[in-house]
C-alpha positions as CSV (number, residue, x, y, z in Angstrom):
1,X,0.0,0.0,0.0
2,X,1.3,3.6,-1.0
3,X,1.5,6.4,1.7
4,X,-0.2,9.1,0.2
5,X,1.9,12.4,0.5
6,X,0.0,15.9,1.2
7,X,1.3,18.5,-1.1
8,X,0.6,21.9,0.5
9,X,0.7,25.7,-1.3
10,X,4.0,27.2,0.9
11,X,3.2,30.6,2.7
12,X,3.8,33.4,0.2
13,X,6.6,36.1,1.8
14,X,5.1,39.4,3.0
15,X,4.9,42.2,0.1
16,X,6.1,45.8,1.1
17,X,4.6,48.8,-0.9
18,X,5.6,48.2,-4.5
19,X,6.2,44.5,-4.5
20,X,5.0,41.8,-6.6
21,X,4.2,38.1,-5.1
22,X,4.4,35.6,-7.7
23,X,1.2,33.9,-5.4
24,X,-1.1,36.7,-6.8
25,X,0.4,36.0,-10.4
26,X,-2.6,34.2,-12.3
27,X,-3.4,30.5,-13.5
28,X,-3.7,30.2,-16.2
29,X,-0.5,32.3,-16.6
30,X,-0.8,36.4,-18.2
31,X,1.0,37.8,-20.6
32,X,1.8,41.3,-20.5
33,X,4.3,43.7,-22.6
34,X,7.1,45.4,-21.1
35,X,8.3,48.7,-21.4
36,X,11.6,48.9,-19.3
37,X,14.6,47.6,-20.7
38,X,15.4,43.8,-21.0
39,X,19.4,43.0,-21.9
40,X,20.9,39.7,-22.1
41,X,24.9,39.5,-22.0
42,X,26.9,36.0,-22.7
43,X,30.7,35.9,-23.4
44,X,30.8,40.0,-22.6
45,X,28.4,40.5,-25.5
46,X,24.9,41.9,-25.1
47,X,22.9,39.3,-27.2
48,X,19.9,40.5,-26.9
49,X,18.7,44.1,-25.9
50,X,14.7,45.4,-26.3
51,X,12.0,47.6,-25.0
52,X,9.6,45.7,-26.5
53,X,9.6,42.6,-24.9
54,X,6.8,41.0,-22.9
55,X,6.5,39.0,-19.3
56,X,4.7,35.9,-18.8
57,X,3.6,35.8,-14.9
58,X,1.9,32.9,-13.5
59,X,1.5,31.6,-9.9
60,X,4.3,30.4,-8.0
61,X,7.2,31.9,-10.8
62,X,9.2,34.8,-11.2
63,X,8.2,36.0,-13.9
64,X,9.7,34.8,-17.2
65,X,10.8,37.6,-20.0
66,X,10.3,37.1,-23.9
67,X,12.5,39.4,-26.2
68,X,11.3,40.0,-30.0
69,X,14.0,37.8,-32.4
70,X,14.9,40.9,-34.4
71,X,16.7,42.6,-31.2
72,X,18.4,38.9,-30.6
73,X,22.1,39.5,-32.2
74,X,22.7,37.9,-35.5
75,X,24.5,34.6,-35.3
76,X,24.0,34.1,-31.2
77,X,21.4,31.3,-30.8
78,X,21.8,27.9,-33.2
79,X,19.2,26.2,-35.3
80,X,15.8,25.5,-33.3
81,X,15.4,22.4,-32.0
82,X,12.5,20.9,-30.7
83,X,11.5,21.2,-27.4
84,X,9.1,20.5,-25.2
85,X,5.7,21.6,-24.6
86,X,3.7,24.0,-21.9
87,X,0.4,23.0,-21.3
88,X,-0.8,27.1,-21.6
89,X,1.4,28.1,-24.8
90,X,1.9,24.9,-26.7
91,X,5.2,23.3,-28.3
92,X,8.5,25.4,-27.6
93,X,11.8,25.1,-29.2
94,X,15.5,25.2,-27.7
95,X,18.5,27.0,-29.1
96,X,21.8,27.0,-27.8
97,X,23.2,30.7,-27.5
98,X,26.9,31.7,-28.7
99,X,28.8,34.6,-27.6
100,X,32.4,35.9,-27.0
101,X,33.8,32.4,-27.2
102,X,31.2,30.7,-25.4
103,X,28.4,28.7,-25.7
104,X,25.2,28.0,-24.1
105,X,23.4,24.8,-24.5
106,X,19.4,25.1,-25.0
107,X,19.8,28.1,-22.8
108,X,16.9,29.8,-24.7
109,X,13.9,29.0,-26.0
110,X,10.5,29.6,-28.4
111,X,7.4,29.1,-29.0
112,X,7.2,29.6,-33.1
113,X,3.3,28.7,-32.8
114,X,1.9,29.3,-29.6
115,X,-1.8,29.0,-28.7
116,X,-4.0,32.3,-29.3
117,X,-3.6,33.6,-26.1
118,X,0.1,33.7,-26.6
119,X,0.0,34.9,-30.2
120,X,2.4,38.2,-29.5
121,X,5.1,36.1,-28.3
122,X,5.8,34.1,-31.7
123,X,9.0,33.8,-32.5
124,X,10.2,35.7,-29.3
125,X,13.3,34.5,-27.2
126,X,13.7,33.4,-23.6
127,X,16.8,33.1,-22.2
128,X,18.0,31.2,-18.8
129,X,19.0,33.8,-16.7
130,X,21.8,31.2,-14.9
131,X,23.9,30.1,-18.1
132,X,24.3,33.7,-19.3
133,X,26.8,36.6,-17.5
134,X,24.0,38.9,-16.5
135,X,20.1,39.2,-17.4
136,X,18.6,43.3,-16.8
137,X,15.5,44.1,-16.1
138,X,15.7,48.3,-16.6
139,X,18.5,48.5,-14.1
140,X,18.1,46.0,-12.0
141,X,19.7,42.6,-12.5
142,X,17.9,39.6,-12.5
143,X,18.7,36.4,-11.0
144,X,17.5,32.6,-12.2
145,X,14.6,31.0,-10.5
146,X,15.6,28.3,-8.5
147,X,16.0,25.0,-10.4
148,X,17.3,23.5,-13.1
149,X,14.1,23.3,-15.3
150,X,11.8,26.7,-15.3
151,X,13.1,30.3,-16.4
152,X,12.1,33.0,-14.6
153,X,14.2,36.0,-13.7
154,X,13.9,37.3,-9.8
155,X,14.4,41.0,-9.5
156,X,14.3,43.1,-6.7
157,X,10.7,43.3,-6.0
158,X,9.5,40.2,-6.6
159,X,8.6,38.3,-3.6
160,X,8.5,34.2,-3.3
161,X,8.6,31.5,-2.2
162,X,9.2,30.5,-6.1
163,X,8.4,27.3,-7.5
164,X,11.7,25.0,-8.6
165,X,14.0,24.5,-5.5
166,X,13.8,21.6,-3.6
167,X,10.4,20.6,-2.3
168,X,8.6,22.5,-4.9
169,X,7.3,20.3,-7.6
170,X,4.0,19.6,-6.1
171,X,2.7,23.4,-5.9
């Protein structure tokens, strides 16, 4: 006979005046545009640099940040590959991203067809935050979400606990 094992939602972190907890992001997840600046760097090169990107926020994550693929440097990310698929935007591919001598394997992704509530991000990048030198949100530099498998960026402001550390599978 199997034990049956209680998942319970953690205790979201208080919020001060003018921060976000990911426990009041939505599910299904929102997608919204974003007007500060996003910046990738890898090898000492900005890859990737927009105004125009867009945030995907969704209970439990930091939230994850989509650049358009004409402000992704030319020659940085590989041939798409498939990946796998999300349940809310539909089947994503994986680059590897180059830069400055080094290389980043399927540290980025996209969804070249997503479902229709997704339809502005086709075709736009996500990076890991971890594999790359630095990840900016206006001028604050964002950190990877904890785990090896989801790709949010924490930035000052954003309050947890986030999904993908140990313990976290079942929220």
């Amino acid at each position: 006979m199997r034990e049956r094992i209680e998942m319970r939602r953690p205790v979201p972190d208080p919020v001060s005046p003018g921060e976000e907890s990911v426990w009041a992001y939505p599910r299904p997840p929102r997608l919204e545009p974003v007007g500060q600046r996003l910046a990738v760097i890898l090898g000492g090169a900005v890859i990737a640099q927009t105004t125009r990107g867009y945030r995907v926020l969704e209970t439990s994550h930091p939230p994850t940040y989509y650049v358009p693929p004409g402000d992704v440097a030319a020659g940085a990310l590989s041939a798409p590959r498939r990946g796998g698929i999300c349940e809310w935007k539909g089947r994503a591919v994986l680059y590897d991203v180059a830069a400055g001598g080094r290389v980043a394997p399927g540290a980025a992704w996209a969804y070249p067809d997503p479902t229709p509530d997704f339809a502005p991000i086709a075709g736009y990048v996500a990076f890991y935050a971890g594999p790359m030198d630095a990840c900016w949100v206006g001028e604050a530099r964002a950190e990877p979400q904890p785990g090896n498998f989801y790709g949010g960026w924490i930035t000052p402001g954003i309050v947890g606990p986030f999904k993908g550390g140990p313990g976290s599978m079942g929220w």
